[in-house]
C-alpha positions in Angstrom: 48.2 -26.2 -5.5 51.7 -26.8 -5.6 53.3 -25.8 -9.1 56.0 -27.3 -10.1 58.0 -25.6 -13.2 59.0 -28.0 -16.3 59.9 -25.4 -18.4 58.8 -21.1 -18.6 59.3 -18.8 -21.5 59.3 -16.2 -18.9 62.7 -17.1 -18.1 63.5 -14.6 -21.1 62.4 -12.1 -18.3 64.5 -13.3 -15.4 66.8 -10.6 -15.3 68.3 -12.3 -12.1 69.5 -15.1 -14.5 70.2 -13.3 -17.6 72.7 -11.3 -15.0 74.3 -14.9 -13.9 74.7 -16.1 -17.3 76.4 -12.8 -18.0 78.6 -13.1 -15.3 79.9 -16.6 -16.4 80.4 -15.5 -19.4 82.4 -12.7 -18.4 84.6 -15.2 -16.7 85.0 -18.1 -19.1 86.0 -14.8 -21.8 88.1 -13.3 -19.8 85.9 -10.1 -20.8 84.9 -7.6 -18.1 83.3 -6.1 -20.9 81.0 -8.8 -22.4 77.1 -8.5 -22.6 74.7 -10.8 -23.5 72.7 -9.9 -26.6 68.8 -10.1 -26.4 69.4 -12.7 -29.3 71.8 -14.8 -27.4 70.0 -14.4 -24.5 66.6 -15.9 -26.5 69.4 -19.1 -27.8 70.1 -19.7 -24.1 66.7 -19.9 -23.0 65.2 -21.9 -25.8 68.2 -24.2 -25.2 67.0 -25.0 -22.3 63.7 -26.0 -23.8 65.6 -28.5 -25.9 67.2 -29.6 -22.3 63.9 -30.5 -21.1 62.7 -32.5 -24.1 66.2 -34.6 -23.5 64.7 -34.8 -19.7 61.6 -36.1 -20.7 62.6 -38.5 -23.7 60.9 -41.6 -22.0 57.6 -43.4 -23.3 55.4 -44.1 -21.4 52.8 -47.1 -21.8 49.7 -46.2 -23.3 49.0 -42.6 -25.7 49.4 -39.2 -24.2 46.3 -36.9 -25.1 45.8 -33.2 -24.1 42.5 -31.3 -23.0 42.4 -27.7 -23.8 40.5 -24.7 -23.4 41.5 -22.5 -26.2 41.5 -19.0 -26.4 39.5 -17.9 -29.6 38.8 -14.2 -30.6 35.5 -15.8 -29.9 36.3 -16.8 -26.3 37.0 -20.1 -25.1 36.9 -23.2 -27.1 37.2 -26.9 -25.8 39.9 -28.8 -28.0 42.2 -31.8 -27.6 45.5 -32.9 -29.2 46.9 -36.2 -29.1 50.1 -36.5 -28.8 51.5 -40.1 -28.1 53.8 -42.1 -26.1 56.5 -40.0 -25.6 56.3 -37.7 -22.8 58.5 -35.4 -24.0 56.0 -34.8 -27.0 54.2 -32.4 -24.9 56.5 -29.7 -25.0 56.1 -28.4 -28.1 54.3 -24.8 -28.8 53.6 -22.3 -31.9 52.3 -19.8 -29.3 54.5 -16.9 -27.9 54.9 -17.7 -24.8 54.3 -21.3 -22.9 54.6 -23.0 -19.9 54.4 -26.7 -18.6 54.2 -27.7 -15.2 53.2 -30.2 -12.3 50.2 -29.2 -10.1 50.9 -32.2 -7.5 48.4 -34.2 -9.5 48.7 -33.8 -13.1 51.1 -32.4 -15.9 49.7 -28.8 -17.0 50.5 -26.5 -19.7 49.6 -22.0 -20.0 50.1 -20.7 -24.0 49.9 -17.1 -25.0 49.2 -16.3 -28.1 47.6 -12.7 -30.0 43.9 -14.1 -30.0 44.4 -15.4 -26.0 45.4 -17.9 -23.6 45.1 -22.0 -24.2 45.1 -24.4 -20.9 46.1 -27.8 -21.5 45.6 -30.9 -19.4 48.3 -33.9 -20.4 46.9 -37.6 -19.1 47.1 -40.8 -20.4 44.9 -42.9 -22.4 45.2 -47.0 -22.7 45.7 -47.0 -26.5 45.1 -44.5 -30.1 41.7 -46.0 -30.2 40.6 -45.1 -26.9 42.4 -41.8 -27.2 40.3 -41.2 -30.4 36.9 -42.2 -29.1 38.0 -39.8 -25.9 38.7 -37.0 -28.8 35.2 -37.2 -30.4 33.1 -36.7 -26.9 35.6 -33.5 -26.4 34.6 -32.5 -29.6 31.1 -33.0 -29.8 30.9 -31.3 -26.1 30.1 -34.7 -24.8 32.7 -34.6 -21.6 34.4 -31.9 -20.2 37.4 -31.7 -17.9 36.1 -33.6 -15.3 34.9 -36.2 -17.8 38.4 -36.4 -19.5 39.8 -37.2 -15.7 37.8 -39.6 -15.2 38.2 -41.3 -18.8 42.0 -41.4 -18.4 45.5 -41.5 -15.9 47.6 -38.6 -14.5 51.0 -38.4 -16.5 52.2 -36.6 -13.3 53.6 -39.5 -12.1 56.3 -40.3 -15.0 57.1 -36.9 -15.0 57.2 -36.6 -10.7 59.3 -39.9 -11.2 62.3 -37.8 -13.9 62.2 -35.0 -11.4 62.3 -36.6 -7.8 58.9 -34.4 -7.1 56.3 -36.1 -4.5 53.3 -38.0 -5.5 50.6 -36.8 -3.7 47.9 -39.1 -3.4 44.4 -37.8 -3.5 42.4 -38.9 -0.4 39.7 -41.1 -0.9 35.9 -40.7 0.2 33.8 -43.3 1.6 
C-alpha cells in the first residue's frame, strides 16, 4: 500500500521544514536573527490544514460516511460518523494528533487521542437514508469493514482526481 499524505499533524515535528520556513522568514525580514516560535510554528502548520479544506471544497454526489475503529480505554470500538457531501468535511479532528490519506484505493484517516488511536474509512453512500440504514448495521455489529465496502463507493477517486494521484483499479477475479 501506497500512502498518499492529505494532510499530517506530524508536520509539527518536521524539523527539516520548520528550518525552511525559518529560513524564509529570515529572508523576507531581513533578520539573520529571527526564529520561529513553537506557537508560530503550530499557526503555520494548522494553516495548512485550513489549505487543504480549501483543496478539497468540492461535493461530491451522494453522502460521505466514515467507518471507525475507536480507541476506548476499553479497547477498540466499531463507530461511524456521517459526514455529507462535501469532501472536505472529512478533515476535521478533536483528537491531538491526525492524519488523512490515500491508500491507492480509498481515503483513510489515523487520530491520536489520551484513551488511544481511532481508524477511519471515508466512502460514499447513494443518499442520508442509505447512509443511516448503513449506520445502524455498524452499530448493532451487523457489518464490519468489509461489509461497509461492499455497501458503499471509494471517495479515493474525487480526492485522486484534486491531487493528480493514480487510480489504481483493483483486478477482478473470475
Amino acid at each position: 500500500m501506497k500512502k498518499q499524505m492529505i494532510w499530517s499533524s506530524m508536520d509539527m515535528l518536521d524539523d527539516e521544514a520548520r528550518e525552511q520556513y525559518q529560513e524564509l522568514q529570515r529572508e523576507v525580514q531581513e533578520d539573520d536573527t529571527y526564529t520561529v516560535s513553537d506557537a508560530e510554528w503550530a499557526d503555520v502548520v494548522s494553516g495548512s490544514l485550513t489549505d487543504e479544506r480549501l483543496n478539497l471544497d468540492k461535493k461530491i454526489e451522494g453522502v460521505i460516511i466514515a467507518f471507525a475503529s475507536v480507541g476506548t480505554w476499553r479497547g477498540p470500538r466499531q463507530g461511524y460518523q456521517i459526514l455529507g457531501s462535501n469532501i472536505a468535511d472529512i478533515l476535521y479532528s478533536q483528537c491531538d494528533d491526525a492524519e488523512w490519506y490515500g491508500d491507492s484505493y480509498n481515503i483513510r484517516g489515523r487520530m491520536i487521542h489520551h484513551d488511544g488511536m481511532n481508524y477511519a474509512l471515508y466512502r460514499i453512500a447513494k443518499d442520508r437514508s442509505e447512509a443511516e440504514r448503513i449506520a445502524d448495521k455498524i452499530y448493532s455489529g451487523e457489518i464490519d469493514e468489509v461489509g461497509f465496502r461492499k455497501r458503499t463507493r471509494s471517495l479515493y477517486p474525487y480526492v485522486a482526481d484534486i491531487y493528480g494521484w493514480k487510480i489504481r483499479r483493483r483486478k477482478l477475479h473470475a
